[in-house]
C-alpha positions in Angstrom: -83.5 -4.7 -3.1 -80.1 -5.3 -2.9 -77.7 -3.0 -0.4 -75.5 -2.5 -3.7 -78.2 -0.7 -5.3 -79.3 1.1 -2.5 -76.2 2.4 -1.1 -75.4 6.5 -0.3 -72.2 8.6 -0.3 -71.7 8.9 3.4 -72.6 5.3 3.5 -69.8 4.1 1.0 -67.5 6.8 2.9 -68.0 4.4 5.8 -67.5 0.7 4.4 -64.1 2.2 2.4 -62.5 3.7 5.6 -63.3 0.9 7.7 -61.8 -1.6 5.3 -63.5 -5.1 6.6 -66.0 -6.2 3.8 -64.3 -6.3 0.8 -66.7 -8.5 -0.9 -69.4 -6.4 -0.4 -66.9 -3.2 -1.6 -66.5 -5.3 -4.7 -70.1 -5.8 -5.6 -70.8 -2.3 -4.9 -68.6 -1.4 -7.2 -69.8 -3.2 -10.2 -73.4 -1.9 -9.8 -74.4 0.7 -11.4 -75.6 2.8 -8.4 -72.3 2.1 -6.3 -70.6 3.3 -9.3 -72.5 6.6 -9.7 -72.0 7.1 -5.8 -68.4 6.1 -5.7 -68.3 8.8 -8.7 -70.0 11.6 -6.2 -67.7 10.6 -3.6 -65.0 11.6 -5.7 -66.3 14.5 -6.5 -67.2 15.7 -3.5 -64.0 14.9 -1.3 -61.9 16.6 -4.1 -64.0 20.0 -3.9 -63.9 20.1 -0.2 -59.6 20.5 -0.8 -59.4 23.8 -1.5 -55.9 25.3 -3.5 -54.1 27.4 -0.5 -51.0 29.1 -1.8 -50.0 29.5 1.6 -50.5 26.0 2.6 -46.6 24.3 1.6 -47.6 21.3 3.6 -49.7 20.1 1.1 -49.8 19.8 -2.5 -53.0 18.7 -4.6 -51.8 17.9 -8.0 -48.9 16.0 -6.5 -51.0 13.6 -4.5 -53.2 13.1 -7.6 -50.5 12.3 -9.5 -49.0 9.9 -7.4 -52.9 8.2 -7.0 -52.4 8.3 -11.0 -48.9 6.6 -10.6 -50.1 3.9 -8.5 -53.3 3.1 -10.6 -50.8 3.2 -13.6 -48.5 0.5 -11.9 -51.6 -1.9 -10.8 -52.3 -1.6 -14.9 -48.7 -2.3 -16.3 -48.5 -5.4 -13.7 -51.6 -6.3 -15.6 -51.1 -5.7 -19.3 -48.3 -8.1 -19.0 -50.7 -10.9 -19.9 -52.2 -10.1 -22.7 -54.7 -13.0 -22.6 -57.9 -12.6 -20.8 -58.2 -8.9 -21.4 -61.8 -8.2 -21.1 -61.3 -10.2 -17.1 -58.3 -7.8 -16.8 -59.6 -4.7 -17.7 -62.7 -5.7 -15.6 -60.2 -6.6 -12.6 -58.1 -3.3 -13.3 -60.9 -1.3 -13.1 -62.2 -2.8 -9.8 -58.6 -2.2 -8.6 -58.5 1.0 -9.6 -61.4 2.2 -8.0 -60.7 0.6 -5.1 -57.2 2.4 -4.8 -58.7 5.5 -5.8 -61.0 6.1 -3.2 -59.4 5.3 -0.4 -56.5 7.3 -1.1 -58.8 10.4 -1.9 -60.4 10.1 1.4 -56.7 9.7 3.3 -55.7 13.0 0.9 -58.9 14.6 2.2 -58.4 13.7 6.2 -55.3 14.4 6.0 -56.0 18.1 4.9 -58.6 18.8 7.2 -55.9 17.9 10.0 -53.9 19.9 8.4 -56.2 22.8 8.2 -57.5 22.3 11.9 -53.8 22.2 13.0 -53.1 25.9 11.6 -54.1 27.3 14.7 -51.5 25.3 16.7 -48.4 27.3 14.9 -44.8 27.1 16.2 -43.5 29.5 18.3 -40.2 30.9 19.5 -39.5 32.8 22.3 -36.7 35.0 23.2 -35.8 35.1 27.0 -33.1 38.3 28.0 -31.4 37.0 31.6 -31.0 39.7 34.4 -28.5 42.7 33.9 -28.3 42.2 29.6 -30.1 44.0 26.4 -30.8 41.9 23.2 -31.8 43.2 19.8 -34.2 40.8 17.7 -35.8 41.1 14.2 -39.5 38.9 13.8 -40.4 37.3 10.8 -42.3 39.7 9.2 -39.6 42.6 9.1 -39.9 44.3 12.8 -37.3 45.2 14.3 -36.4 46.0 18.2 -34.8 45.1 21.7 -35.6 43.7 25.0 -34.6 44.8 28.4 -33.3 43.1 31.1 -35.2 40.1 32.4 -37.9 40.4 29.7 -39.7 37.6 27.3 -41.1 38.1 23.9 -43.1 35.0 22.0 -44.1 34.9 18.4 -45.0 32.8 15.8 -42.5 31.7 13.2 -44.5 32.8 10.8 -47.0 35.5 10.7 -50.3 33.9 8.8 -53.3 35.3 10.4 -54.9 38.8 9.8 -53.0 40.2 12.3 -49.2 39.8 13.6 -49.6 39.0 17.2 -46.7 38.9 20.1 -46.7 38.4 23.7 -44.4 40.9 26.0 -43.6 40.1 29.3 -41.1 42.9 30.3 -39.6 45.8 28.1 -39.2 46.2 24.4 -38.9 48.7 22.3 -40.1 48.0 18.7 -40.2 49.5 15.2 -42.7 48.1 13.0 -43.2 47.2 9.7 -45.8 48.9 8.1 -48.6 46.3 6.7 -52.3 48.3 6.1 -54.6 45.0 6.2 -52.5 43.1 8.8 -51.8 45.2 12.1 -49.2 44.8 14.5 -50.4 43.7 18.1 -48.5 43.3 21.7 -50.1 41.8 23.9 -48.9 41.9 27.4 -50.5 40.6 31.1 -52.8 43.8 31.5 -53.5 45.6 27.8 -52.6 45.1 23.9 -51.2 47.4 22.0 -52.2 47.9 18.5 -50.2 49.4 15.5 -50.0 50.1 11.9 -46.4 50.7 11.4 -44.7 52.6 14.6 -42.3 52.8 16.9 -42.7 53.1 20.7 -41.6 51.1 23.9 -43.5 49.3 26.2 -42.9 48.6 29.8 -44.9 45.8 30.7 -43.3 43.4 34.0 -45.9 41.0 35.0 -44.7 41.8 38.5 -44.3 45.8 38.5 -46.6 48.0 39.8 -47.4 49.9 36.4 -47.8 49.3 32.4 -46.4 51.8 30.6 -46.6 52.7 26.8 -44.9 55.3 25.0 -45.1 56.2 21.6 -42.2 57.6 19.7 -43.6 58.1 16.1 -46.6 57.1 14.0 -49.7 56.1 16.1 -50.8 53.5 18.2 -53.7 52.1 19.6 -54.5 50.9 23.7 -56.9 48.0 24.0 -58.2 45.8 26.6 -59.2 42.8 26.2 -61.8 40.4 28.1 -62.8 37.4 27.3 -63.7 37.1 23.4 -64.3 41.2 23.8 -62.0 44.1 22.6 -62.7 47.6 24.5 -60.6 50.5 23.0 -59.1 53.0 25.6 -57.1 55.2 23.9 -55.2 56.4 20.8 -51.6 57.4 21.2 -49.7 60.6 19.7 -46.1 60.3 19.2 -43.9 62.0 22.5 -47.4 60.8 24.7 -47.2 58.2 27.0 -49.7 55.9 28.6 -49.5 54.6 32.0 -52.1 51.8 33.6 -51.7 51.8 37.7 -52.0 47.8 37.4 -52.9 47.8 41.3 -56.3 50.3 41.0 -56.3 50.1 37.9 -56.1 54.2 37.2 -55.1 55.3 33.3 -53.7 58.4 32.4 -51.8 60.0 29.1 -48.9 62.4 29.9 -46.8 64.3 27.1 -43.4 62.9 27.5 -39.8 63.3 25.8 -40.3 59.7 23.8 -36.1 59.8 24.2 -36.0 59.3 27.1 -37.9 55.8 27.4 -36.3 54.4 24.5 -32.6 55.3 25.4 -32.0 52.2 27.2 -31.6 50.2 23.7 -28.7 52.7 23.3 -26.9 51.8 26.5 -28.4 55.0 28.7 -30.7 55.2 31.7 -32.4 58.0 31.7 -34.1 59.1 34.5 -36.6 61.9 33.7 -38.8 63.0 37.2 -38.9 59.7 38.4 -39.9 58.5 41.7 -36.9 57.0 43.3 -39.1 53.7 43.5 -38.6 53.9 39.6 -35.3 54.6 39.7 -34.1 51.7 41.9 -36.6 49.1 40.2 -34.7 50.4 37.1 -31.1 49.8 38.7 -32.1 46.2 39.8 -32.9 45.2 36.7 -30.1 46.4 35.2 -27.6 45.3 36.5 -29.2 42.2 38.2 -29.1 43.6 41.8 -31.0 43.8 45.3 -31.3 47.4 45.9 -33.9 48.1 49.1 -35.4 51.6 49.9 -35.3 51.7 54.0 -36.8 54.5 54.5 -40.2 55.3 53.0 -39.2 59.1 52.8 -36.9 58.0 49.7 -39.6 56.2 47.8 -41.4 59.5 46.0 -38.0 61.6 46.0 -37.9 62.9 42.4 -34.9 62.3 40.6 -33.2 63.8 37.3 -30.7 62.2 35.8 -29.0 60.4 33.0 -26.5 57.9 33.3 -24.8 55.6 30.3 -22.2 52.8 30.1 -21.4 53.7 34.1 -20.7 50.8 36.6 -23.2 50.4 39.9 -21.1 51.5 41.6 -20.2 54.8 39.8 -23.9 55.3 39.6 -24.5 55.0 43.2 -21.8 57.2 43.6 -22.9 59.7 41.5 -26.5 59.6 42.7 -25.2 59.8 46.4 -24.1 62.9 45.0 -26.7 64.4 43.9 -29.4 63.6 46.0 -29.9 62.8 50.1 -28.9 59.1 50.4 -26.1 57.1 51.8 -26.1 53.4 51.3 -24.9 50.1 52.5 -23.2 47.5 50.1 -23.7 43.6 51.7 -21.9 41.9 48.1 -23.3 39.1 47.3 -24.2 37.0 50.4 -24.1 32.9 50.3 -27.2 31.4 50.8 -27.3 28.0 52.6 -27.1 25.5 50.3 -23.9 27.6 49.0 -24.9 29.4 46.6 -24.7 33.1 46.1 -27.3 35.9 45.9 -27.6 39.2 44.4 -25.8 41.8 45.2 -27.2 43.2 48.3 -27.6 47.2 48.8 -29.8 49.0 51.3 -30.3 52.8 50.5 -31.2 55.4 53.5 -32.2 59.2 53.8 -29.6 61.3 54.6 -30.3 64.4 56.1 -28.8 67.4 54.7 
């Protein structure tokens, strides 16, 4: 029996793509069983392209009619001479089916890279240097800000059941409300899942806590390891959750929401905070090397709210208000001539 006559799908797949026996291509295609599996071929490469409206990088009926266009060309080059049409039309069709599948295939590779490459989506990132605040709006409509020093990455367009960022430092978001596609921040320790909310999240790969506070709607604390999802907790607006990223410890205190989410409005507020807060606060802000010497200082509680003030009116007024004095170095030069932060060293002062 001839290979002509005996030839498969997956088989004729094979000599097409690989392009280096055209006569035995030819003879396939004039029997009647090539024909029949050149036929299922078609067939079965154009059902496996499915119609995605969300897919712009690839249009169906366009490709097919520009396989149409080209199989229309090969025959106008052909009707040209009249004479010998039953050769031509013979030819024509041989042409045509040669033309035809092996652009359907290409069409039908070239989706499935497509398709397998919708996982690798673009990305931007937004990076806020030392000592600045930046306001941002993502493509799906949320809105927010990032602190000082902070990094937020996203996709440039949200296509997946679920609109996922990545937070390393503070941000304060309000977002848009979307039922069947949640909001998620993911940051080094714990995600945070929403519906349509807003709250803040402090979250500095290199800080000594993660802290998320929820000013309205409700939002949702997860952990994540490996391919499994572990809920902790559920968030009330004015609550706040805070993950010891050292011992790992996880508690939910009632806060005043305000008073974490002021720092998009220019304000530092300082609400009971362990002066280790405060001054990790103050070097981030305004991009300087503030040092506790003496351990004492490190759980002092402090109250206090300061807004649009220089650091040096702050440590003025803090100096003021609680039992520090403090030593200002400027900006030192390093040795290869550059210059550091600002140096400051803070010390208990006895009343």
């Amino acid at each position: 029996m001839n290979r002509e006559n005996n030839i498969s799908a997956d088989e004729l797949k094979k000599i097409i793509l690989e392009g280096n026996n055209q006569e035995l291509l030819e003879s396939i295609i004039e029997s009647s069983q090539g024909q029949r599996e050149l036929y299922r071929l078609a067939c079965q490469l154009w059902k496996e392209i499915p119609l995605d409206n969300e897919n712009t990088d690839f249009d169906r009926v366009r490709v097919l009619d520009r396989i149409h266009h080209q199989i229309k060309l090969e025959e106008e080059i052909f009707i040209k001479k009249p004479k010998d049409s039953d050769k031509l039309l013979k030819i024509f069709s041989r042409i045509a089916a040669v033309l035809f599948i092996p652009l359907l295939l290409a069409v039908g590779f070239l989706y499935t890279s497509i398709s397998g490459n919708k996982a690798s989506v673009s990305y931007s990132e937004i990076y806020v240097p030392a000592g600045t605040r930046t306001s941002f709006i993502l493509p799906d409509g949320t809105k927010g800000w990032l602190n000082s020093g902070s990094t937020l990455r996203f996709p440039n367009r949200f296509t997946n059941k679920a609109r996922v960022v990545e937070l390393a430092g503070e941000g304060y978001f309000k977002a848009e409300k979307k039922v069947h596609q949640p909001f998620i921040v993911k940051t080094k320790t714990i995600s945070i899942k929403v519906y349509g909310t807003a709250f803040n999240v402090y979250a500095y790969p290199d800080e000594s806590s993660t802290e998320v506070v929820l000013e309205e709607g409700k939002v949702e604390i997860i952990k994540e390891t490996g391919d499994k999802f572990e809920s902790i907790c559920y968030l009330k607006p004015d609550q706040a959750f805070i993950l010891d990223q050292k011992t790992g410890s996880k508690r939910i205190v009632q806060v005043d929401a305000t008073g974490y989410t002021s720092w998009k409005d220019g304000k530092m507020v300082f609400r009971y905070d362990t002066f280790k807060n405060v001054v990790e606060k103050l070097n981030r802000w305004y991009n300087v090397d503030i040092q506790i010497k003496d351990k004492f200082l490190e759980t002092y509680i402090y109250y206090g709210t300061f807004q649009d003030e220089t650091l040096d009116e702050v440590l003025r007024l803090i100096k003021m208000t609680a039992p520090i004095q403090y030593r200002d170095f400027g900006r030192i030069q390093n040795t290869d001539g550059t210059f550091g932060k600002r140096k400051i060293e803070l010390y208990y002062r006895k009343p």
